[in-house]
N, C-alpha and C positions, 0 to 999 in steps of 0.2 A: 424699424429704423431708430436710431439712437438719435436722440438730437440734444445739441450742445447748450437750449436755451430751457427751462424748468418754468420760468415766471416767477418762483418762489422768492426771488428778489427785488421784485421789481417797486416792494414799500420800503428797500432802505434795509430790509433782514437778513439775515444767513446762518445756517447753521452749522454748528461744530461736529467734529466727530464724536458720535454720543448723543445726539440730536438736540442739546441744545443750543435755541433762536435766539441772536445776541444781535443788534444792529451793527452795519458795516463799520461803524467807527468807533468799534471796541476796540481795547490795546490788542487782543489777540490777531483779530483780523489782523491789525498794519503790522501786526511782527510778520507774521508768515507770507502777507503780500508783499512786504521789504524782501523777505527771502528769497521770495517770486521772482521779486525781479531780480535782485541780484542773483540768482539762478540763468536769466535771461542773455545778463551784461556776460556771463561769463561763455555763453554759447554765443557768444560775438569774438570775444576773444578767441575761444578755439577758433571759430571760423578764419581769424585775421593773423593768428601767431605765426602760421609758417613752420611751425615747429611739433613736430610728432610727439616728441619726450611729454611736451608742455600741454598738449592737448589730451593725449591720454590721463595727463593729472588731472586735468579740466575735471574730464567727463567722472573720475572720479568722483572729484570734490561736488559736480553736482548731484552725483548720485545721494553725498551727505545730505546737500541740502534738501533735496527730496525727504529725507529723515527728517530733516530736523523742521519740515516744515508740516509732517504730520503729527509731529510732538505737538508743535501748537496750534495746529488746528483740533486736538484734541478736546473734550470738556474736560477739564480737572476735576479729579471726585468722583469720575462715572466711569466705571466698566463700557469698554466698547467689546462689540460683539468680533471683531476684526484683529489677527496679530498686527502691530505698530511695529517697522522698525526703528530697532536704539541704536542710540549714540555710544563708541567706547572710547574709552581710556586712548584707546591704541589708534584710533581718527585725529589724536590730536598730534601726538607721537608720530604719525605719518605725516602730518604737516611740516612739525619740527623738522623730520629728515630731511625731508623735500626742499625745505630751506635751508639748510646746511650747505646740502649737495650744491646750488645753485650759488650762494655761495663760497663756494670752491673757485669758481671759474670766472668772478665778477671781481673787479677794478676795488680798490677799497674806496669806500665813499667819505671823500675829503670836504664835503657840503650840503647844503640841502639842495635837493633838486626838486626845477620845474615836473610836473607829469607836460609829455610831448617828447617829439623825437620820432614815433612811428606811431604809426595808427593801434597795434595791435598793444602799443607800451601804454598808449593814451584809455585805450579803453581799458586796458587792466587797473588804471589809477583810479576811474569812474567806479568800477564793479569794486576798490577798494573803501571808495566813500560810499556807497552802497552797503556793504560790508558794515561798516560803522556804526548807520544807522540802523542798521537790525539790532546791532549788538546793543546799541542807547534803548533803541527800544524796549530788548529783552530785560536791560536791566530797570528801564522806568518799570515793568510788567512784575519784576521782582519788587522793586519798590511799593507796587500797588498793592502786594500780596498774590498777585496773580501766580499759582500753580505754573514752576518754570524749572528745568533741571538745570543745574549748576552746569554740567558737560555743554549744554549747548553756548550760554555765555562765555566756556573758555574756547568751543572750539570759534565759534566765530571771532574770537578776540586774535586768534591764532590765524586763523584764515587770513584776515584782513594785513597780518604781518609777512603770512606766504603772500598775498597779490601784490605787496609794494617790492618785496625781492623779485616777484615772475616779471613785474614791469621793466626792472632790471636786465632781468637777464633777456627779456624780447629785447628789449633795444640792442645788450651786447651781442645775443646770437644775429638779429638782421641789420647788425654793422650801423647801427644811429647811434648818434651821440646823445650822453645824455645832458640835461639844461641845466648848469649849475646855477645857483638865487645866488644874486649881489644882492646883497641888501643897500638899497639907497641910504646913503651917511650925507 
């Protein structure tokens, strides 16, 4: 029987692909935990979109993050004994499209707007501030020196611009309006 719990964590340690022991609250852990979860946020969203076109992108896109979050669970420096899948050029390029196509069909945006309107628009704003904070992370991780491929900083930085468009367009496909900011003068 397989079992889900190791113990090998239970002082605060865990190890990278490559076997090495780094404690939980190294940059790499929270980068690819961030990814985690926003991995997460985004199988809410499909659940709640309504929309087929939108969901199949979903599962896509987390298929990337799956990638991109055994990039950084990787050791830098060390041969793993395992193929890794990469990130390309053309995952970001499928983003770009995807936001193009989407908007085609959406209102031109005269202000900033609230995130809210529909449940599945509200959690696409969350899984984009999620989004964000991988990508800070990745680049404090760059910052530190941390071993980090450039492709993943841009696709995330792209992602997070496809979720603020798909938020859009759930609201226009399930007919909510969206919340434009007055700014109080």
């Amino acid at each position: 029987m397989f079992r889900i719990y190791t113990k090998t964590g239970d002082k605060g340690g865990t190890s990278l692909i490559g076997g090495a022991r780094v404690p939980k609250s190294h940059i790499r852990i929270e980068s690819y935990g961030t990814v985690d979860e926003l991995n997460s946020y985004l199988g809410m969203v499909t659940d709640m979109s309504g929309d087929q076109q939108a969901s199949e992108w979903l599962r896509e896109i987390q298929d990337r993050l799956f990638t991109i979050g055994s990039v950084l669970a990787a050791n830098p420096g060390k041969e793993v004994k395992m193929k890794l899948p990469d990130l390309h050029d053309s995952d970001v390029t499928w983003l770009e499209t995807r936001i193009d196509e989407m908007n085609e069909v959406l209102p031109e945006m005269r202000s900033f707007i609230l995130p809210g309107g529909h449940m599945a628009s509200s959690a696409c704003h969350v899984a984009r501030c999620v989004c964000r904070r991988a990508e800070r992370i990745c680049v404090a991780m760059q910052e530190q020196q941390e071993e980090i491929p450039a492709i993943v900083i841009q696709y995330l930085n792209r992602l997070s611009d496809f979720l603020f468009v798909l938020a859009r367009y759930l609201s226009h496909k399930n007919g909510a309006p969206e919340i434009p900011w007055r700014a109080r003068i």
